[in-house]
C-alpha positions in Angstrom: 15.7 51.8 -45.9 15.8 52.2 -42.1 12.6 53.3 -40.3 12.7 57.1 -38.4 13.6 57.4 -35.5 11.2 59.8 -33.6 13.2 61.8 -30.9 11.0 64.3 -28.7 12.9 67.2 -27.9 11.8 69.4 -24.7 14.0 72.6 -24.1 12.6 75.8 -23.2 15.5 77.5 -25.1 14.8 77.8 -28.0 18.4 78.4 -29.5 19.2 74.9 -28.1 16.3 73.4 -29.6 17.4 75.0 -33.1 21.0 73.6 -32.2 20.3 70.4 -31.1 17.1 69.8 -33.3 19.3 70.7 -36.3 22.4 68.0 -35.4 19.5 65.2 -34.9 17.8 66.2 -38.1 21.3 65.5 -39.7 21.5 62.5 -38.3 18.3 61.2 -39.8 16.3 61.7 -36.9 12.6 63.1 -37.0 12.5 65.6 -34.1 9.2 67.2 -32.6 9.6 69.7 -29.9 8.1 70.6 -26.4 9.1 73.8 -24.5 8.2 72.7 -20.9 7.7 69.5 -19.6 4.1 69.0 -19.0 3.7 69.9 -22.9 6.5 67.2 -23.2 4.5 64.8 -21.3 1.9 65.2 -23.2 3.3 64.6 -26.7 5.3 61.6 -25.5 1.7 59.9 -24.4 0.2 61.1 -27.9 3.5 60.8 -30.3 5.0 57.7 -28.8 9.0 58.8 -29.9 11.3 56.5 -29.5 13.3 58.7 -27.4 12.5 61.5 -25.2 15.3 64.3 -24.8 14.3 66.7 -21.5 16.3 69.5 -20.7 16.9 69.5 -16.9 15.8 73.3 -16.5 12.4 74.1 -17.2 9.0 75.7 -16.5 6.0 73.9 -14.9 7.9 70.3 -15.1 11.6 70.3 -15.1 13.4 67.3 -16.7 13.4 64.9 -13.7 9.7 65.4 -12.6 9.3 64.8 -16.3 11.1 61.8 -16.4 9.6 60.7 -12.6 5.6 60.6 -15.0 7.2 59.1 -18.3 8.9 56.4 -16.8 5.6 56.0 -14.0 3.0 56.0 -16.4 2.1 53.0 -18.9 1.5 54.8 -22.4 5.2 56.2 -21.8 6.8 53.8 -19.7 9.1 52.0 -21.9 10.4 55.6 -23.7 13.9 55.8 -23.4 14.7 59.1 -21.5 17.8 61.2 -21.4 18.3 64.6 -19.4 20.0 67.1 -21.2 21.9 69.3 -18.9 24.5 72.3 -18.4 25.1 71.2 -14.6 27.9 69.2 -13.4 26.6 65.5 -11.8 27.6 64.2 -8.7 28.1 60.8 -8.6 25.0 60.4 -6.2 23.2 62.9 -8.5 23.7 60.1 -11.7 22.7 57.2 -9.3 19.5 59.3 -8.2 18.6 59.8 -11.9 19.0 56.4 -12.9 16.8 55.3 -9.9 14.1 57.1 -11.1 14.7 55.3 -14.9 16.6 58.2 -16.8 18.5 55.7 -19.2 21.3 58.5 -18.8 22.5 62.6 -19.4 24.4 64.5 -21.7 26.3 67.4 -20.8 24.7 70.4 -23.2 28.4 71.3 -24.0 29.6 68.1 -25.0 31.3 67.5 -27.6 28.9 66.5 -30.5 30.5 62.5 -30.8 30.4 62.2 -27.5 26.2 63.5 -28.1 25.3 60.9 -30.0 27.7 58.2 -29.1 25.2 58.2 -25.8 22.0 58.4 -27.7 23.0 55.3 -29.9 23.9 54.0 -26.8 20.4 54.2 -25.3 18.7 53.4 -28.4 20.7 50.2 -28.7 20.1 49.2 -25.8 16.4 49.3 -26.4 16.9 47.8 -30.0 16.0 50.9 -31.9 17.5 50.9 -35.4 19.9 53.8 -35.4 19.1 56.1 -38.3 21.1 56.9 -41.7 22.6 60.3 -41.6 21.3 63.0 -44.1 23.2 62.6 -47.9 24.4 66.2 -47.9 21.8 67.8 -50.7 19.3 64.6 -50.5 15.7 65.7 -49.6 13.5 63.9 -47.1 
């Protein structure tokens, strides 16, 4: 039996929390959400995921001034982070992000393989264990 996988999920919309919280609970993942991202900060320091999703719209902190403390700080540091985002990225916009250690972005409207094809990308790359998808009608 593979370990969970702990994905932090900051959105401050709550239908995409309910959307994409319900396709990584499918997946196997264990999802805790954050809807800003100095509440996201603080539960990556406490919870220690083993991914951080930020949306890149939000109150207080958005998702790269998020992702600037997670990746600056040492409890949170070596969190894989991805930016979840509706915007369109410029090629200097992806090379900005990844300067300041975003291990990457998802489109919100991407097509769901493409979703996780990047997560598990980003998780392997770290060595995290990818997760067994849900048995339709097992209980966890």
């Amino acid at each position: 039996m593979s370990k969970k996988v702990h994905v932090l999920l900051s959105d401050d919309d709550e239908m995409m929390r309910q959307i994409i919280g319900g396709q990584l609970a499918k997946r196997g993942y264990e999802v805790v959400y954050a809807t800003d991202g100095n509440q996201a900060r603080d539960m990556a320091r406490r919870l220690q995921p083993e991914l951080v999703l930020l949306d890149y719209r939000m109150p207080i902190f958005d998702g790269l001034t998020t992702a600037k403390y997670l990746k600056s700080e040492d409890p949170t540091k070596h969190i894989p982070v991805i930016l979840l985002t509706n915007e369109d990225i410029s090629v200097e916009g992806q090379k900005m992000w990844s300067e300041h250690g975003l291990d990457g972005y998802i489109h919100k409207s991407a097509d769901i393989a493409v979703f996780f094809q990047k997560i598990e990308e980003v998780l392997n790359k770290y060595g995290i264990e990818i997760p067994e998808p849900q048995k339709p009608g097992s209980k966890k």
